[in-house]
N, C-alpha and C positions, 0 to 999 in steps of 0.2 A: 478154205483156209484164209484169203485175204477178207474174205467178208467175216468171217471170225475176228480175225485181227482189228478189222473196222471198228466190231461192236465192241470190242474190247475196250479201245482207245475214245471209244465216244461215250463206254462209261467214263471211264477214268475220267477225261473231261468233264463229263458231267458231274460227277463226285467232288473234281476240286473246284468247280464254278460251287457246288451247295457248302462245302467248306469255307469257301472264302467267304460267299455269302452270309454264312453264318456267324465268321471269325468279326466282322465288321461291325455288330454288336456290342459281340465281347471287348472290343479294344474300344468301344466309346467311353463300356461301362468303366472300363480300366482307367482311362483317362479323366472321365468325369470323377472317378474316386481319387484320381492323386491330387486335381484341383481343390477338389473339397478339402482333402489332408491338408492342403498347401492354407487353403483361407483360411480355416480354425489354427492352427501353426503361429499363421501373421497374428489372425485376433486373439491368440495366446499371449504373443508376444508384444503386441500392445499392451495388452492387459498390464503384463508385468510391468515395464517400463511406468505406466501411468500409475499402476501403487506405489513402486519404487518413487515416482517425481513426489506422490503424493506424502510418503514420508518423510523428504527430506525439511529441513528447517527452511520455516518463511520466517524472513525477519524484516520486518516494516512495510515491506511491500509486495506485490504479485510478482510476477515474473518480466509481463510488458514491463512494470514502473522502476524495474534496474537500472534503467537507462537515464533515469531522470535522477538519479540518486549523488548523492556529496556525503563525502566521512565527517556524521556529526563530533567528531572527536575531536577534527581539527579545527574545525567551526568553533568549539567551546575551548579549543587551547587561544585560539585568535580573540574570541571576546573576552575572552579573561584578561587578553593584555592591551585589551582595548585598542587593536590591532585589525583596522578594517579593509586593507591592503590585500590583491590578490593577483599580486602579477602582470599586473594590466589589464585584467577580462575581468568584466561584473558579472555579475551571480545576485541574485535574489532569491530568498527561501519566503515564500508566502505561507504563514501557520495562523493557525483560527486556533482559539482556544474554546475550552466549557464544553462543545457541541457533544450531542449530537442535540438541535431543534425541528422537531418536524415541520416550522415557515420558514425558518431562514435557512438552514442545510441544502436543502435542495434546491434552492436559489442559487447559492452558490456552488454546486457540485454542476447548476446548469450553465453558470456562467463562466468556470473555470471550462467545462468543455467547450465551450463556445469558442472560448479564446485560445485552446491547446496549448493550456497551461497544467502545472500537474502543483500542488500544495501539499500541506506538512497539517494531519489535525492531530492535534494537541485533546485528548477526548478523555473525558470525567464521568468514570464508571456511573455512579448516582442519575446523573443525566439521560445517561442510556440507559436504565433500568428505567428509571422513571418514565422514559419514553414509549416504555414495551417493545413490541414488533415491528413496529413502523422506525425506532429508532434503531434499532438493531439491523432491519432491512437498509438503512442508511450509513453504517458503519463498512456493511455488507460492498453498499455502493460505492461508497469510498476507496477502500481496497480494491474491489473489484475494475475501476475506472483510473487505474497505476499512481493511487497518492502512498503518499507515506501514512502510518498509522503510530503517534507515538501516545504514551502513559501521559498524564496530567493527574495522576491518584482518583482514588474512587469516591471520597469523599468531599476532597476539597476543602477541609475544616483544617482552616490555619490556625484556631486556637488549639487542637486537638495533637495536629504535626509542630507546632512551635508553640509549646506553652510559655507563655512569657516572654516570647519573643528566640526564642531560645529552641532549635532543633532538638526532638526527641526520637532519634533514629528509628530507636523499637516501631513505633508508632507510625512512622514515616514508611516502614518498610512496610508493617501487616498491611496498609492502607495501599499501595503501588504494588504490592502481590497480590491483593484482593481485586486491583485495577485489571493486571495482567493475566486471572481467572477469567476474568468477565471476559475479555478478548479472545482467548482462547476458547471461550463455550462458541464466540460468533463466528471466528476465523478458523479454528480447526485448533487441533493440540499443538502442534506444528508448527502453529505460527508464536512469535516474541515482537516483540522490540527494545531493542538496545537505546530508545532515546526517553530522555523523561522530559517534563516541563515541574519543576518544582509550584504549585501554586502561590502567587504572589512573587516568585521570582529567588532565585537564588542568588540573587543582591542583597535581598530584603532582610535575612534572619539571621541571626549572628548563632557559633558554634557548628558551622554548617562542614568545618575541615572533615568531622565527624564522616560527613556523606561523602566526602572522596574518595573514602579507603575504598567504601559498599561499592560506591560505582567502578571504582578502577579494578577490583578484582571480579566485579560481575562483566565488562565489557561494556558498559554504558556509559553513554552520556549526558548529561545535563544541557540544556538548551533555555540559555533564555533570550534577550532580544536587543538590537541597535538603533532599533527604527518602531514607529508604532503610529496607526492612524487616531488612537486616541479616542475610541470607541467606549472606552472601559476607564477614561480619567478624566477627573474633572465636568465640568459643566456639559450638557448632552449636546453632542453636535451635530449638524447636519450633514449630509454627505458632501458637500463641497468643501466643508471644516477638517472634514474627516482625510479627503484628498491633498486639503496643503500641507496639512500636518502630517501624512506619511511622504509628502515630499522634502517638507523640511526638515523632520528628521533623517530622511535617506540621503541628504543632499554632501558629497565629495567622499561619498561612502564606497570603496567596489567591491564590496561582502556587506550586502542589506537581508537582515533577520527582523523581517518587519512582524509587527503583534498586530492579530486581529481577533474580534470572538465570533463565533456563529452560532452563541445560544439566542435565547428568549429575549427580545426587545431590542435586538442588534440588526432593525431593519434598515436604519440608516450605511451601517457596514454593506449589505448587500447593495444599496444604490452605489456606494461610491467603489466597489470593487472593477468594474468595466473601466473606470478612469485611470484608477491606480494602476490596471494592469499596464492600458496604454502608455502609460507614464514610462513606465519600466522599459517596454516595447521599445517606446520613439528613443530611450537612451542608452540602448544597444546592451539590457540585461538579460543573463541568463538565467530562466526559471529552475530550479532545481531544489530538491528533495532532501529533508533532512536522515539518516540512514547508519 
C-alpha cells in the first residue's frame, strides 16, 4: 500500500513538473504577444498624432521657428506711424527680398546658421520657378532651418499691380494667390502666410487704402521696411557701403526692419551680412521673425 501511495505521488509530481514545464512556454508566447499588441498600439498612436500635427495649419514657419517669431501686425501698425520705439528691448527683423538665388541663398542661409540668427524671406514666386528644383530645394531649406516664409507676389511686375502708378487690387491679388499656390506646392497644403512684402514698397503707390480692407479681413500683414543696406538703391556698393548704410539707417532705432535682397547679383549683400549681423549682436539686438 505505501509503495502504491509512493508511486502515486511520484506521478503526480512528475505530471506537474511536465505541466509546469510546459506552461512556461505558453506564458512567454502570451507575453511576447501583448508586447507586440503594446508596440503596434504605440506605433498606431504615433501615427495618428503625426497626421493629426500634419494637418494642422503652418503659417510662416515650422514648428522650431515659433520661437523666433514677432506679430507682424504690430510691426506694421508701428511703421505706419513711424513709431520705432519698443519698450526698451531691440528687436531686428533681417528680410531678403526677390530670392530664391541658387549663389547667393545659400550663402546666406549658411551664414545666418553660423551666426544663430533666424530671418524673414520676402520670396517671388517667378524666381523660384525660374530656379526649378534646386530653388525650390532652398525654400525647402529655409523653412526647414526655423525662418519665416513671407509672399513678395509672383511676378513682381509693378506696372502690371499699379498701373499708373495706381494699385489694381484684382491684379494684385491673382498675382499673391498665384505666389501663395506656389508655396503651398513646396511647403505642403497646410502651410500660408499671413505676411506680404508689397513689391517696390507700400509707401511707393498711391490708392493702396484699397489693400487694407483685403488684408485686414484676410489676417495679413503688409511689411515693408526702416532700415536698409542699400543693396538694391542707387549706385552699386561694396560691402563695407553696404554695412554703414544699414547702420545708419538703423541708428536710435529699437524695432530695425532692415531690407536686403538675396537674388542674382547681390554678392556684395552676402559679404557684408557677417558685419551687419555683429553690428546688431555688439548692441544688444534681438533677432526675430516677421509672423
Amino acid at each position: 500500500m505505501k509503495g502504491n501511495l509512493k508511486k502515486v505521488a511520484i506521478t503526480v509530481g512528475l505530471s506537474a513538473v511536465i505541466l509546469l514545464g510546459a506552461s512556461i512556454p505558453v506564458v512567454k508566447m502570451i507575453n511576447n504577444h501583448k508586447q507586440q499588441l503594446a508596440i503596434e498600439a504605440a506605433a498606431q498612436e504615433k501615427k495618428r498624432k503625426e497626421e493629426e500635427e500634419a494637418k494642422k495649419p503652418i503659417i510662416g514657419v515650422n514648428k522650431e521657428g515659433q520661437k523666433y517669431t514677432y506679430d507682424a501686425k504690430k510691426v506694421q501698425e508701428k511703421l505706419s506711424k513711424y513709431d520705432y520705439s519698443n519698450g526698451g528691448k531691440k528687436v531686428v527683423f533681417l528680410t531678403f527680398d526677390d530670392g530664391t538665388s541658387k549663389t547667393n541663398t545659400p550663402e546666406v542661409l549658411k551664414i545666418l546658421d553660423e551666426n544663430n540668427v533666424k530671418a524673414t524671406f520676402f520670396l517671388t514666386g517667378s524666381n523660384i520657378e525660374n530656379g526649378g528644383e534646386v530653388a525650390k530645394d532652398l525654400v525647402r531649406q529655409e523653412f526647414n532651418s526655423g525662418h519665416a516664409i513671407a509672399n513678395h507676389s509672383y511676378s513682381h511686375d509693378c506696372k502690371k499691380l499699379y498701373p499708373g502708378r495706381y494699385l489694381d487690387l484684382e491684379a494684385f491679388k491673382e498675382d499673391f494667390e498665384k505666389n501663395d499656390k506656389l508655396l503651398k506646392s513646396i511647403l505642403g497644403d497646410n502651410f500660408s502666410t499671413n505676411v506680404i512684402r508689397c513689391p517696390g514698397g507700400y509707401m511707393s503707390w498711391k490708392n493702396m487704402g484699397e489693400l487694407d480692407g483685403y488684408l485686414k479681413e484676410n489676417n495679413m500683414a503688409s511689411i515693408d521696411w526702416n532700415a536698409l543696406s542699400g543693396d538694391a538703391e542707387g549706385p552699386k556698393k561694396n560691402a563695407q557701403q553696404l554695412v554703414d548704410y544699414a547702420i545708419k539707417t538703423a541708428e536710435g532705432k529699437e524695432m530695425v526692419v532692415l531690407l536686403m535682397h538675396d537674388t542674382y547679383g547681390k554678392e556684395e549683400t552676402v559679404k557684408s551680412l557677417p558685419a551687419i549681423i555683429k553690428y546688431f549682436k555688439d548692441n544688444g539686438y534681438e533677432f526675430k521673425t516677421l509672423v
